[in-house]
C-alpha positions, -999 to +999 in steps of 0.1 A: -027-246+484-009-271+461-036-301+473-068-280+461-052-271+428-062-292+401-033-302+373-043-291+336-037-330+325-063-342+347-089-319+337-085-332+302-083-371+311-118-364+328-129-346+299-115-372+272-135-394+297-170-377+296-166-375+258-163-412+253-191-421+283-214-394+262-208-407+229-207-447+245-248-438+253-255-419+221-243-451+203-263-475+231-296-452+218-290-450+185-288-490+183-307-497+206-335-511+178-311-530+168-304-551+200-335-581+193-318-589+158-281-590+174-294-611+201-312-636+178-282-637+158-263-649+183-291-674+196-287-687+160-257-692+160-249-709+194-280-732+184-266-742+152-221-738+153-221-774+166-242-784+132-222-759+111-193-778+128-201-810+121-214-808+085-184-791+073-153-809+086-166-841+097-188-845+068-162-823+042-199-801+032-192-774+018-198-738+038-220-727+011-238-756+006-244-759+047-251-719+050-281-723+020-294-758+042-295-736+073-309-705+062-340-725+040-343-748+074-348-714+094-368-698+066-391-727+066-398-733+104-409-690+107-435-700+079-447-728+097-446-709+133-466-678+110-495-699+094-497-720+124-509-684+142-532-675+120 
């Protein structure tokens, strides 16, 4: 009888464990428009850290200076890729 009763603390792990599975896919939903811009994000800046790198403490740029380079670079190619569309 003792193998087929189930202990009070292990009915609230599995509990505390279907709460934060539950809530885990509620929050996968919810952001789940969010997901392109994290992913390009990251693209970004894998494509441009050795740059970043480089310009700042090999070349002593500041971050600002190198953040407002890379942000009008990026700002200028998605106008070119727009009106080249069109």
């Amino acid at each position: 009888m003792d193998n087929q009763v189930i202990h009070q603390n292990r009915i609230r792990q599995i509990f505390f464990l279907l709460i934060i599975v539950f809530l885990g896919i509620l929050l996968f939903l919810e952001l789940y428009t969010f997901l392109p811009a994290l992913l390009g994000a990251v693209t970004l800046y894998i494509v441009m850290r050795k740059w970043m790198f480089y310009l700042t403490e090999k070349r002593k740029w500041k971050n600002s200076f190198v953040n407002l380079l890379f942000h009008k670079t990026r700002r200028t190619l998605e106008f070119a890729n727009s009106s080249s569309h069109s």
